[in-house]
C-alpha positions as CSV (number, residue, x, y, z in Angstrom):
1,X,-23.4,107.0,28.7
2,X,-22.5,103.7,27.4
3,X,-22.0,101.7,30.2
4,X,-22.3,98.4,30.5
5,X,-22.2,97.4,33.6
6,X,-21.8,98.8,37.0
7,X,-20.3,97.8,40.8
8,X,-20.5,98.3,44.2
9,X,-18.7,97.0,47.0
10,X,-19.8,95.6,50.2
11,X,-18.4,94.8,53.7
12,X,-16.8,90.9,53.8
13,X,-18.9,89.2,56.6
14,X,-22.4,91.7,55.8
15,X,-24.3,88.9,54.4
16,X,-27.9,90.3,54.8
17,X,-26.8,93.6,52.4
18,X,-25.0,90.5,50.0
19,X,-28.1,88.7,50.0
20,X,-30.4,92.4,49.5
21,X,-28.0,92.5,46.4
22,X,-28.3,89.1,45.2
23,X,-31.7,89.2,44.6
24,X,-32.0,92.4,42.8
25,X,-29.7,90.8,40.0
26,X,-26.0,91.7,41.7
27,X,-23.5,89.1,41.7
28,X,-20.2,88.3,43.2
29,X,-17.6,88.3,40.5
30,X,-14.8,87.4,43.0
31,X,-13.2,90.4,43.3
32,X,-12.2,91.4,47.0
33,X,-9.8,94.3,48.3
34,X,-8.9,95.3,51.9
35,X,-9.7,99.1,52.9
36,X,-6.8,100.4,54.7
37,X,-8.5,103.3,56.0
38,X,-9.9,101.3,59.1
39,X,-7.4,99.5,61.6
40,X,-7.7,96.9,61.1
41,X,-8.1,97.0,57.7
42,X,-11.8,96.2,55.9
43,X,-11.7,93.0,53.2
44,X,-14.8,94.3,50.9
45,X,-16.4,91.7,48.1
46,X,-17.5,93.3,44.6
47,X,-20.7,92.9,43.4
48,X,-22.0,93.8,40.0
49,X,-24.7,93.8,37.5
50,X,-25.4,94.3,33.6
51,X,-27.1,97.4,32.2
52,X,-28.0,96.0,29.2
């Protein structure tokens, strides 16, 4: 399909899934956003990885 990379976005705070990431390849790239579908809301961290 042409991509070229892709992302996935994990709990702030859920270090053990960051880390499960981390060494299959994922990396933070800085990008954060808060879900405001909990109270109170949920900061996530994006991860991603290169597919090719």
């Amino acid at each position: 399909m042409g991509y070229r990379r892709a992302y996935l976005w994990v709990a702030d705070g859920n270090s053990r899934a960051i880390r499960f990431y981390e060494r299959h390849g994922w990396c933070q790239d800085g990008t954060t956003k808060e879900d405001g579908r909990f109270d109170p809301p949920l900061l996530e961290r994006r991860l991603s990885v290169s597919l090719g």
